[in-house]
N, C-alpha and C positions, 0 to 999 in steps of 0.2 A: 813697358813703353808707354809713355804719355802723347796720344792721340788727340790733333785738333781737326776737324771736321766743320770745313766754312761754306756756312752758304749764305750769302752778304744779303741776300732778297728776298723776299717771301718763303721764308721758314718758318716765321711767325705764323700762328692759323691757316698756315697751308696746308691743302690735301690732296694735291697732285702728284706727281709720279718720284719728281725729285725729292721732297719732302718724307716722302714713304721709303726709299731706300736713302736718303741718310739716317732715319731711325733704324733701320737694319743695318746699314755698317756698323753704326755708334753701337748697340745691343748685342753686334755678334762680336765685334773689338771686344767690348767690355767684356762677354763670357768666357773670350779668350785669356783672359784676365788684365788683356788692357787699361790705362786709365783715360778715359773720352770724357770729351767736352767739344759742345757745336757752339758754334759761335756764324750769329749774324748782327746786322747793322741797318734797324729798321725804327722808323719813328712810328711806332704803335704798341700797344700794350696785349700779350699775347702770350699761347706757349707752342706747346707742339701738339698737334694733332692725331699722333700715333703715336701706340705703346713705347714708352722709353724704360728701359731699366731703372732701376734703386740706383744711387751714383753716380748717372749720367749728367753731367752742369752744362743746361743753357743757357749761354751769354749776348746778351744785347747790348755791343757796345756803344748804342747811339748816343751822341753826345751833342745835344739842342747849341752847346755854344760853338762847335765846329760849323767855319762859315760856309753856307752853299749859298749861292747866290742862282734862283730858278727863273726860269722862262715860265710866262702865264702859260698857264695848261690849254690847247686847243679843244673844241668838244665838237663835233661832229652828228649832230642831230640823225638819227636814223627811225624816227616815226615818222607818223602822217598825220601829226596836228599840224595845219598851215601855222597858226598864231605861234607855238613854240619853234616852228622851223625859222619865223622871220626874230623869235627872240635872240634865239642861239646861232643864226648870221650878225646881226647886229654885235654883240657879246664877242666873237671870232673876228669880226674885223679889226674889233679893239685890243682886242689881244694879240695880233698882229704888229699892230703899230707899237704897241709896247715893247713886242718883244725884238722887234727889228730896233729901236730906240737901244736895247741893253742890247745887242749886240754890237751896235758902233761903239759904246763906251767902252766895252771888253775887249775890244778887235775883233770879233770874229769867235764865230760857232767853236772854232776849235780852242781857243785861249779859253773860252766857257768851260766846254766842257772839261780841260785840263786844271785849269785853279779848280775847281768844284774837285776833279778825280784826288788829285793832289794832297786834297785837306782832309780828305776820306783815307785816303791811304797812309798821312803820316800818324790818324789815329790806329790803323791795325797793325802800325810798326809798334808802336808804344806796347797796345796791347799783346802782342804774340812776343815782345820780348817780355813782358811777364810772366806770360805764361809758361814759356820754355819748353814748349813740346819737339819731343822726339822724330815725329812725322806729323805734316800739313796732308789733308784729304780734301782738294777743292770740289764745290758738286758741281762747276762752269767754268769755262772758261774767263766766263766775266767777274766770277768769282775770284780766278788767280789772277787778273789783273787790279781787282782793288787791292791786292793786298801787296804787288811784289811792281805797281809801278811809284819809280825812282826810287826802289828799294830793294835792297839783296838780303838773305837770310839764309845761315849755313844750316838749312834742315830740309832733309828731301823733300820735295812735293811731288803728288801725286793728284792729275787730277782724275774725277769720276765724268765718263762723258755720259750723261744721260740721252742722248738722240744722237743723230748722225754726228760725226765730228765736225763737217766744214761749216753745217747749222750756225757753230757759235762763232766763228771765225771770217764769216763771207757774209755778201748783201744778196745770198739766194734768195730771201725769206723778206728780204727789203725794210728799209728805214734806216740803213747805217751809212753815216757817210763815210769816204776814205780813210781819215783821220784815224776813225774810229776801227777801221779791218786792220790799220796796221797798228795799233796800239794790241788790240787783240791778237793778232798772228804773232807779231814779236813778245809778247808774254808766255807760249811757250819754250822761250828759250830757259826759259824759267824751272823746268821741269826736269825731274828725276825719274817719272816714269806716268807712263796713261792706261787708265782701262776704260777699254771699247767693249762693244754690245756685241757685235758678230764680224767675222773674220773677214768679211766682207769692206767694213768702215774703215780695214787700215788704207785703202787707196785712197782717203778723205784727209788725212792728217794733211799737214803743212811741210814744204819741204825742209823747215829750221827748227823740227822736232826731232832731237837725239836720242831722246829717253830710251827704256822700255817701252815697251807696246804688249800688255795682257789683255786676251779678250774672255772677259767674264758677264753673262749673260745677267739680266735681271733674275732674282728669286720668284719662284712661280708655285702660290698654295697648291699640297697636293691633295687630290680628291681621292677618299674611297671608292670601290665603284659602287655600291649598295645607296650613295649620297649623290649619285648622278641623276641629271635632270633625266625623268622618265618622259620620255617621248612618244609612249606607247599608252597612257594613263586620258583617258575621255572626260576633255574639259567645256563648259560650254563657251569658255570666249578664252583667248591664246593674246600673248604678249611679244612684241618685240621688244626689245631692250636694248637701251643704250647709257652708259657710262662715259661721263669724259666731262672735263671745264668746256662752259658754255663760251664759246670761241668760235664765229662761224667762219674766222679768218682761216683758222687751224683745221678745226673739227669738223665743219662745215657740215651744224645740224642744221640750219635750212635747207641744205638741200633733200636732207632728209625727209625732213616733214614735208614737202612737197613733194617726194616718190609717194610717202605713204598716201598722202591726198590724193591722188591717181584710182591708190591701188583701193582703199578703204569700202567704195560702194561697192564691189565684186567680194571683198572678203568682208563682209559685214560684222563676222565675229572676231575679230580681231583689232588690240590696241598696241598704242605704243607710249611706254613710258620713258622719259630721258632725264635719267640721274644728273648731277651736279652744280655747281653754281658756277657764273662769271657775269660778264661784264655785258654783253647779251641778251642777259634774262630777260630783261624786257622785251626787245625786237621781237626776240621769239617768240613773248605772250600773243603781241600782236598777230606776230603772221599765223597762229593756229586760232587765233580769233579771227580773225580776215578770212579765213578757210573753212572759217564752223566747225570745228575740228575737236574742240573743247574737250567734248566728251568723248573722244578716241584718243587723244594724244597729252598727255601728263606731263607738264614741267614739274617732277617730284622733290628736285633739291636735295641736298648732301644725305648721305647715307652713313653710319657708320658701321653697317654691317654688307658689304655690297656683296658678297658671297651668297648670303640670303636670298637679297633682291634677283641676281641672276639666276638661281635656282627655281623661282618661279616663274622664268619666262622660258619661251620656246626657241628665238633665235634671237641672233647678238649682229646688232649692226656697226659698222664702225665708219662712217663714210669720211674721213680725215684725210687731208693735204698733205701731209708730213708726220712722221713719227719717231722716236729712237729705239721702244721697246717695250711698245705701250701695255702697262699693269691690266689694264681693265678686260682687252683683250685677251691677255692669257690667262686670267682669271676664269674668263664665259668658256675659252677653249678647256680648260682642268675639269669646268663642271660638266663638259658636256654639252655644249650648247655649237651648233652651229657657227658660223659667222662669214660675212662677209665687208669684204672690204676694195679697194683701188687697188689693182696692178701698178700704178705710180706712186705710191704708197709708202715708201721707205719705212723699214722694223714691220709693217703690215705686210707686206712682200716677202721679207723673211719668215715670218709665223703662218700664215693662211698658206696651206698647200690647197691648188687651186683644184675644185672636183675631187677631192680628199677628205678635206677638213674644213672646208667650205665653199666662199667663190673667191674669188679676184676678179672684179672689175673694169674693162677699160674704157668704161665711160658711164655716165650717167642712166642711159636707154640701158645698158648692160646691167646695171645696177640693180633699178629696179626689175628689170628679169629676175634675174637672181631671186630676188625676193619671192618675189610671185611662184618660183620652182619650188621652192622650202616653205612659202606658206601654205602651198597646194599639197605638199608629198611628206606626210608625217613616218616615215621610213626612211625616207633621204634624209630628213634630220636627224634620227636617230644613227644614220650610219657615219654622217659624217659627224656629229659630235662622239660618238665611239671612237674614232680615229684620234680627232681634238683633242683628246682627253689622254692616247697615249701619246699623242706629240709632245707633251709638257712633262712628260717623265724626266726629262734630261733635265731638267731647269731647278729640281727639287733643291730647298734650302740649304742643306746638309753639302752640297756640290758645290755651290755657291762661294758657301761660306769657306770650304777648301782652297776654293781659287784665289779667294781674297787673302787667306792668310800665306800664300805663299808667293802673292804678288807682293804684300806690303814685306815681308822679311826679305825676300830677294833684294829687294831696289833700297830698303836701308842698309842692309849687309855691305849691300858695293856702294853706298855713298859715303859708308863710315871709311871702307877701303882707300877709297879715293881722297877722302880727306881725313 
């Protein structure tokens, strides 16, 4: 079977959550003996950031003479230089006025963004009839809509939901206007069949999804126990740790660094380092410079071994708005590590059993408790990362990969049937 696997966005030099499991479908396809190929559509020069098999092709269909016609970028200054705050008002009011200018020429936000979707999507018609694959694997919903709007194609699709379903589909999360939720909602009509994260997300689907509905959890490294964080081992200074894109919209490591700011003069021997990169980096420099903090708290940057990195720390924080099944946490859970996180928390509510496996949160004053309990009680870490560590038994790659090859033969099976 020839396998396409699209993810239209940031596949290129990505190394976030979706990135990381379309290289493990594409790699487990392939040793099924599939033939795969990812294909995205990005104007940057790039490749993939995790291991890919021998014979894996990724395709960048970007094509510079396909017309998009863009709105000036808005920026939002979030330092405390006055002179660059009155630059970058200046700069935003102009872009304003331009970009309200090309909207009257266009008709309207929505005529934009549709010529723009349009001229992108008649390229992956072009392209996927080339190619000719047997099954489409979207990693988005936004994914299967660049490819199948005002366009049909007799080959199943399946998409991968990486986080909650209505996430991609609804303005929970805000910035989409109407237009755009029903171009999105009505794309899956599109579908032959979806895998979800936990049995939970099937009350999120849409009511105009017919498909299948598989739910197959993320892959979750397994740890030895002799390779577990020892929590009993006498260190003279202890680590928190945190992994995740630097997103305080999402992730929301400010708030973090400002629990730890609280807590730091009482626990003197301890730091906190925060893996990743985004769009943020900087904010964040600042507010642990504004905090004096410098030297307690590390903006460390991409890791390509973070198994490592959390092996050497003592507990895992995760203080995020929203989640689908996030890697990083069940990572620090395999090794052993404590964690906490938000009871509002979605896929973090899932994984953290609360006073088990670590805390749940319901509010920020909670939070940092939490913290404070696990930084105080090197036994309670120890017991709840014990636990941690067999909660992720179930998630082993080998399980994984089971679910996925009897989700994709099922739903081609009956889509050959059907037509």
């Amino acid at each position: 079977m020839k396998i396409l696997i699209i993810q239209h966005l940031y596949f290129l030099n990505g190394t976030g959550g979706t990135e990381k499991i379309a290289c493990f479908l594409a790699n487990n396809f392939n040793l099924a003996g599939h033939e795969v190929e990812i294909a995205t559509n990005e104007n940057i020069q790039g490749d993939a950031k995790f291991p890919l098999n021998r014979g894996i092709k990724v395709t960048n269909i970007f094509d510079s003479s396909v017309v998009q016609i863009e709105k000036e970028a808005i920026y939002n200054y979030k330092g405390r230089n006055p002179l660059l705050w009155i630059k970058y008002k200046v700069r935003k009011k102009l872009a304003k006025r331009a970009n309200r200018s090309l909207l009257r020429k266009m008709g309207g936000e929505e005529q934009l963004y549709t010529f723009n979707l349009q001229q992108r999507s008649a390229g992956w018609k072009k392209y996927i009839e080339s190619v000719e694959p047997d099954l489409i694997v979207t990693m988005s919903i936004a994914s299967l809509l660049e490819i199948t709007y005002q366009n049909n194609f007799k080959i199943p699709i399946i998409d991968s939901v990486n986080g909650r379903p209505d996430y991609d589909f609804t303005n929970i999360l805000g910035g989409r206007e109407p237009f755009m939720l029903d171009l999105l909602s009505s794309s899956f009509s599109h579908l032959s069949g979806i895998q979800i994260l936990f049995e939970s997300y099937k009350q999120y689907l849409p009511e105009n999804f017919s498909g299948a509905c598989h739910v197959i959890p993320n892959p979750v490294p397994q740890i030895e126990p002799h390779e577990l964080v020892n929590h009993q081992v006498e260190k003279k200074r202890r680590k928190i740790i945190h992994i995740a894109r630097l997103d305080i919209g999402c992730k929301q490591q400010d708030i973090l660094i400002n629990m730890f700011s609280k807590l730091a003069q009482k626990y003197t021997n301890w730091d906190m380092e925060l893996w990743g990169v985004g769009s943020d980096h900087d904010f964040l420099k600042e507010q642990i410079q504004a905090l004096d903090l410098e030297h307690r708290i590390f903006l460390k940057g991409f890791t390509q071994d973070p198994l490592q990195k959390l092996k050497e720390a003592d507990l895992f924080a995760f203080p995020s708005k929203y989640e689908g099944f996030p890697l990083a946490l069940t990572e620090a859970m395999s090794l052993g590590l404590p964690c906490i996180g938000f009871s509002s928390c979605s896929g973090v509510n899932e994984l953290i059993k609360d006073k088990q496996t670590g805390y749940l949160a319901s509010s920020i004053a909670e939070f940092e408790t939490c913290l404070s309990l696990l930084m105080d009680d090197g036994m309670r870490r120890a017991q709840f990362g014990l636990e941690a560590h067999r909660s992720m038994e179930q998630y082993a790659s080998d399980m994984i990969t089971s679910l996925w090859d009897k989700c994709i033969n099922e739903i081609v099976e009956k889509f050959n049937v059907q037509h």
